[in-house]
N, C-alpha and C positions, 0 to 999 in steps of 0.2 A: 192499587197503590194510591189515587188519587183519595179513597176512603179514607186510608190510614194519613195521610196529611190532612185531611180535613179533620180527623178524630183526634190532633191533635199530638201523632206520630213526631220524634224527633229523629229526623232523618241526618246523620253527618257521612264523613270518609269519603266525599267527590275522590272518584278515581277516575284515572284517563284509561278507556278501553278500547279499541279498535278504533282511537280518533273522536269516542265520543264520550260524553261526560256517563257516566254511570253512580245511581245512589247507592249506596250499602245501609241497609236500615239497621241500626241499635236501641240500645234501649237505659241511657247512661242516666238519665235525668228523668227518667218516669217515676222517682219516691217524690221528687219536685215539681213538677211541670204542673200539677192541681194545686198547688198553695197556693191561698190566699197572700196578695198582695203586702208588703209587707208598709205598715203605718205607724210613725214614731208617735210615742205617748209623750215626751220631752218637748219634740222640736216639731214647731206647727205648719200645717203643708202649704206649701211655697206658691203664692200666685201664680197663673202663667206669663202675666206682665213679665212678673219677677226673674222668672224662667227666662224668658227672651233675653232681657237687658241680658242678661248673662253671656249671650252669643251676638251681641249688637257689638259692629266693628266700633273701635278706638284709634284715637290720633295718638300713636304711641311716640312719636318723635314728630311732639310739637314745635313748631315753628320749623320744621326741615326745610320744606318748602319755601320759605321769605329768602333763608342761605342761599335757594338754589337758584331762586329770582336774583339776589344781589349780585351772586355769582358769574349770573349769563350777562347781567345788564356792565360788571367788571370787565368782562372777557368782552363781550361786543365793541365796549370804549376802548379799550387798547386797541383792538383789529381794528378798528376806523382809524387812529391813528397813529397806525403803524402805515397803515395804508393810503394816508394823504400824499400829497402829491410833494414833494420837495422843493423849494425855487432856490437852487443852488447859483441864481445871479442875483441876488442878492446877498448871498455870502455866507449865508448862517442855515443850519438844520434847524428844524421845529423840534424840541424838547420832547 
C-alpha cells in the first residue's frame, strides 16, 4: 500500500472501523493527478515576497488600542476618586 502512495495513488473515504482509521483507495483524479502545472500566459507569476504580504497580519482596527488605553486610564480616575476619603467636617463632599 505504501507503493501505491508513493506512485502517487490518491487515496480518500477515511472510514472508522473497529475504532480505527481505515483507507478505501479510488481512483477519481487519475485523468488529472499527471498534469502539468497549470501557467497563465496573461498574468505573470507572483513573487513569493508577494505571496507572503498576502498572509502578513494587519492592524485592521487601527487605533482600537489608544480607545482602550484612554478608556482604562478614564475608568482608573474615576475609581480613585470615587474612592478618596471624604472630610465630612468640613462640610462639603469632593465633586
Amino acid at each position: 500500500m505504501l507503493d501505491e502512495i508513493a506512485a502517487g495513488t490518491v487515496l480518500e473515504d477515511w472510514k472508522r472501523v473497529g475504532g480505527r482509521m481505515a483507507l478505501t483507495e479510488t481512483h477519481d483524479y487519475d485523468d488529472i493527478i499527471n498534469l502539468p502545472h497549470h501557467q497563465s500566459r496573461r498574468h505573470a507569476h507572483m513573487a513569493l515576497s508577494g505571496r507572503a504580504a498576502q498572509f502578513m497580519p494587519f492592524a485592521a482596527l487601527t487605533g482600537y488600542e489608544d480607545v482602550l488605553n484612554r478608556t482604562v486610564r478614564a475608568n482608573e480616575e474615576a475609581i480613585a476618586k470615587a474612592n478618596t476619603p471624604v472630610d465630612v467636617a468640613d462640610g462639603y463632599l469632593p465633586a
